[in-house]
C-alpha positions in Angstrom: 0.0 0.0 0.0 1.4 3.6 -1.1 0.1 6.2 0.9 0.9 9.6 -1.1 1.8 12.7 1.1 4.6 14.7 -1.0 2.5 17.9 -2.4 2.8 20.8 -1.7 -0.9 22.0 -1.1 -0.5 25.3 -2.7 -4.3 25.6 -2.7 -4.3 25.2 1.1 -1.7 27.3 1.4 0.1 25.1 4.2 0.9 21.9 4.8 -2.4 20.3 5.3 -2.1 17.0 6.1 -0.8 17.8 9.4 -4.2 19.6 10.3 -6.4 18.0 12.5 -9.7 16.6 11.2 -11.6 14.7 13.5 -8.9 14.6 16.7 -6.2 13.6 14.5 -3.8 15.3 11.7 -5.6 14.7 8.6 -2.7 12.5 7.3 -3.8 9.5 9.7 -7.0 9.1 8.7 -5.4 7.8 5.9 -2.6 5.8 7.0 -5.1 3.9 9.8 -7.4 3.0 6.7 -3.9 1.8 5.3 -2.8 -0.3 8.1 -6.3 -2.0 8.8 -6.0 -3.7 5.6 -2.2 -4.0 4.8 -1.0 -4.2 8.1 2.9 -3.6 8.3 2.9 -3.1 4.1 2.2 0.2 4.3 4.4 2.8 2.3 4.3 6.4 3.2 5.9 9.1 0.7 6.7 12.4 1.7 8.1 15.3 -0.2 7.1 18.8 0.8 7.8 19.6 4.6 8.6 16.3 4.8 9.6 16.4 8.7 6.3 17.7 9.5 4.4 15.0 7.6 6.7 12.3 8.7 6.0 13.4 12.5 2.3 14.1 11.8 2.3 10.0 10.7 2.8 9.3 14.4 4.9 5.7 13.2 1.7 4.5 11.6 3.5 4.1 8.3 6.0 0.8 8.3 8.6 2.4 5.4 9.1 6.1 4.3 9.7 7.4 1.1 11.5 10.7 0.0 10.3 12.0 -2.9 13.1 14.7 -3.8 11.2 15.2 -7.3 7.7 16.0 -5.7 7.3 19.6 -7.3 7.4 17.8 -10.7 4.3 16.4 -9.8 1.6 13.1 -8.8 3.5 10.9 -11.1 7.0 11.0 -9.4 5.1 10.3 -6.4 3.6 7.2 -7.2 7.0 6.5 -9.2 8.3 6.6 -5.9 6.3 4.7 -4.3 5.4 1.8 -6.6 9.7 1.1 -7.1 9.8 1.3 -3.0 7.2 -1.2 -2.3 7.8 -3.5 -5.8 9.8 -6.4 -4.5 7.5 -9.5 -4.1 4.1 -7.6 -4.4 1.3 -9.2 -6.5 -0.7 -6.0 -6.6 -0.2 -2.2 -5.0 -3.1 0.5 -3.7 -2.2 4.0 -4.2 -4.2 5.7 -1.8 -3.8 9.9 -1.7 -3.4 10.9 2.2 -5.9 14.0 1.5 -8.7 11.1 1.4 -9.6 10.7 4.9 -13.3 9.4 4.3 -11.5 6.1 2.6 -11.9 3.6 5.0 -10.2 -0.1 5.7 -13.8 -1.6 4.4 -13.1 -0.2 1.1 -10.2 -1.1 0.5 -10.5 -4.1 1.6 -13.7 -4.4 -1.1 -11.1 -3.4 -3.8 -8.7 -6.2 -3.2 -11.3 -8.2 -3.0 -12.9 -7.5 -6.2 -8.9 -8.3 -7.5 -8.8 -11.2 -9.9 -5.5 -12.2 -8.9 -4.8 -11.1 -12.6 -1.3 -9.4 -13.4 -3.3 -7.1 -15.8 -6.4 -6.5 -13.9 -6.5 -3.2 -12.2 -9.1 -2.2 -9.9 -10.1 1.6 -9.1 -12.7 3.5 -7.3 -14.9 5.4 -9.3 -16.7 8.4 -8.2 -19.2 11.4 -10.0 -18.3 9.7 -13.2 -14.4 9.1 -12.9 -11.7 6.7 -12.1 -9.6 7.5 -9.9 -7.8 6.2 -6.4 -7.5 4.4 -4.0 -6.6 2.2 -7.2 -5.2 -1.3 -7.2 -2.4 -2.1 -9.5 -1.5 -5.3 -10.6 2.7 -6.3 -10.9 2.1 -5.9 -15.0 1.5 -2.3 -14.2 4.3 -1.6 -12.3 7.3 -0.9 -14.4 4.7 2.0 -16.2 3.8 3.2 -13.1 7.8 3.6 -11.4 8.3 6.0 -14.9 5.5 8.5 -14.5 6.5 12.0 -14.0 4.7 14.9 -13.6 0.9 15.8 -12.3 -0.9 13.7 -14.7 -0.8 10.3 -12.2 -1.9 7.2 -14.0 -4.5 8.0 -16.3 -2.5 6.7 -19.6 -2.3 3.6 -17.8 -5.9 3.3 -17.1 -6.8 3.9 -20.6 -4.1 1.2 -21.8 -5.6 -1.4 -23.8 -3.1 -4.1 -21.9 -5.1 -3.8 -18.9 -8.7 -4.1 -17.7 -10.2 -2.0 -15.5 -12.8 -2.8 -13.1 -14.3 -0.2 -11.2 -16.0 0.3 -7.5 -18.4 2.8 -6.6 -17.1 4.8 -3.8 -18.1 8.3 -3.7 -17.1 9.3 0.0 -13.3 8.6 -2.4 -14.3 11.8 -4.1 -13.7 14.0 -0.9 -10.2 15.2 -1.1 -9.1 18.2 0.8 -7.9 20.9 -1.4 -8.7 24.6 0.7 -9.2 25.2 4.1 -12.7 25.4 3.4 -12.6 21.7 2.4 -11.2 20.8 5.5 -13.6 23.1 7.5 -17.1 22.0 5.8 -16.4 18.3 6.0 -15.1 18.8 9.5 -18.8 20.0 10.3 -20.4 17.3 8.7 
């Protein structure tokens, strides 16, 4: 599991995932989703004020990544991550740590709706869209450690070598962009 945290939340204008939300820094919401279904396979990558995040994680991540290229973009991210976490992995979830209304249930429903297939990949979809936490199978993951910059995976999701299966998930749809994000789903 690859928990991305390396942006630099210019639309926040701080580093948000070390706000709270809910009695906890925003970042954990994500990581504790992480851990109930991967437990001690979960991949954290940092980037931007990468202290703060990496404190703000509070050890619930089992392996760090630094991400020195995280300005470029998404793509080095999950680059990053994927070649971290490669080595004897059938399958990898990219999860974005501004999520913190994805819970262990679903991902746990996307590996379970995992063929087992080295070219099956499974995504949430949400308001019409693919998009993550998204389960990559092992075919996927030399395409995935070359992505660069803010474009993610999309390419590969539209590449004819793999099949897609999507899960509905709206609550994925709820990242955290502004403060005002973080404020009106604190209130709900």
């Amino acid at each position: 599991m690859c928990v991305l945290a390396a942006g630099t939340a210019t639309r926040f204008g701080d580093t948000k995932l070390v706000h709270n939300f809910r009695g906890r820094p925003l970042l954990q919401h994500a990581l504790l989703a992480a851990q109930g279904t991967c437990e001690g396979q979960v991949t954290l990558v940092v980037g931007h004020d990468r202290e703060s995040v990496t404190a703000a994680s509070k050890g619930l991540s089992d392996h760090v990544v630094v991400n020195c290229g995280y300005q470029s973009g998404l793509g080095t991210s999950i680059a990053a991550g994927v070649h971290a976490c490669r080595d004897g992995a059938d399958a990898v979830i990219i999860l974005l740590a501004d999520q913190p209304l994805v819970t262990k249930e679903h991902l746990n429903v996307l590996i379970d709706s995992w063929s087992g297939g080295s070219t099956t990949i499974v995504a949430s979809s949400y308001e019409g869209t693919l998009g993550p936490p998204i389960l990559f199978p092992k075919n996927a993951f030399d395409a995935l450690c070359e992505l660069s910059g803010d474009t993610g995976a999309r390419n590969i999701l539209s590449d004819d070598d793999f099949k897609v299966r999507s899960i509905e998930f709206l609550p994925a749809s709820l990242d955290i962009d502004t403060t005002e994000d973080l404020k009106n789903l604190d209130q709900d």
